[in-house]
C-alpha positions in Angstrom: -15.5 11.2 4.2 -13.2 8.4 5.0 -15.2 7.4 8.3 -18.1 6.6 5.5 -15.5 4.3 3.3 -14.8 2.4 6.6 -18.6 2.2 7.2 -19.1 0.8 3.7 -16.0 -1.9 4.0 -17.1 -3.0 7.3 -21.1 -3.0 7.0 -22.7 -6.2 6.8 -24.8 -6.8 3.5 -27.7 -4.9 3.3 -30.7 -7.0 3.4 -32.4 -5.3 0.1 -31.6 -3.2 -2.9 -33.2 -0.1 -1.5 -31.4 2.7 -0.4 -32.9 2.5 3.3 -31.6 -0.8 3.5 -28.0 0.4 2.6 -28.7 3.3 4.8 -29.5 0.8 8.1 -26.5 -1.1 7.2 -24.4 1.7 7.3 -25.9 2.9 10.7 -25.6 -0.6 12.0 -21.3 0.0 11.1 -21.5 3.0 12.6 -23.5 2.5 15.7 -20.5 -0.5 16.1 -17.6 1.8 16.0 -15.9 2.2 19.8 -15.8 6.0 20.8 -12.4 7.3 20.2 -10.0 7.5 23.0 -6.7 10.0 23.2 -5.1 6.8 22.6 -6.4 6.1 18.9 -6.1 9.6 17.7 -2.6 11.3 16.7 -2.0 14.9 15.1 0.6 16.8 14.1 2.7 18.4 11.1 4.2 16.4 9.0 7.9 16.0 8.5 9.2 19.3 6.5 5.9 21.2 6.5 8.0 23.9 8.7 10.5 24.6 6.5 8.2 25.3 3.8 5.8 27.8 5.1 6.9 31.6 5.6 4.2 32.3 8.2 4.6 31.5 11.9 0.9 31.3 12.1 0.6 28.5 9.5 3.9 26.8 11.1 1.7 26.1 14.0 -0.8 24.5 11.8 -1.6 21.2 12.5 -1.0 19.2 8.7 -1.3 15.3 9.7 -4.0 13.1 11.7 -4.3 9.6 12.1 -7.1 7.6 14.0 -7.2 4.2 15.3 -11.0 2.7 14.6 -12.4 -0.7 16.5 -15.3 -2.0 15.1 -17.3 -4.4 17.7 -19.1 -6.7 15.1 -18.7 -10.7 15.0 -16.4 -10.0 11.9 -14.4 -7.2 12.8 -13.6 -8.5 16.5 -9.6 -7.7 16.9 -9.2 -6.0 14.1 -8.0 -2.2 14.3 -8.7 0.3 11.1 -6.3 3.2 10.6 -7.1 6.1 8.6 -4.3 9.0 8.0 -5.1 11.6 6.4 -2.4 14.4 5.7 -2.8 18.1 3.8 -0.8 18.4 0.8 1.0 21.3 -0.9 -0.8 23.0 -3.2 2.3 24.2 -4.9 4.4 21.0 -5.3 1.5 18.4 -4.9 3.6 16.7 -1.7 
């Protein structure tokens, strides 16, 4: 879900009101994205997540991933996009 926000912030302007339009534009973003290298990806559990859980199965779990994105467009030439993403508890909403 959040590779599609970074399509829509980075597309260009679609060139009609259609939805095909839109839906090239989007394309066009992702078709510009640089395959993802070891280098731009990290993953892991996030700081206390250990000491919360009671199962050594979910301890193992990985809770926290962040990705390094390179668009190659005119506009977005140098500039890197990070997305983090991490799970939550359910029971204290942290």
């Amino acid at each position: 879900m959040l590779e599609v926000v970074c399509a829509l912030l980075t597309m260009e302007a679609p060139t009609g009101r259609d939805p095909d339009a839109l839906r090239d534009e989007k394309q066009g973003a992702f078709r510009a994205m640089r395959p993802l290298t070891p280098a731009d990806v990290v993953r892991g559990q996030f700081r206390g997540t250990a000491r919360k859980t009671v199962s050594l199965r979910i301890r193992r779990v990985e809770t926290f991933a962040a990705v390094r994105l390179h668009i190659d467009t005119w506009r977005w030439a140098g500039v890197p996009f990070y997305i983090r993403a991490r799970q939550t508890d359910a029971c204290h909403g942290n």
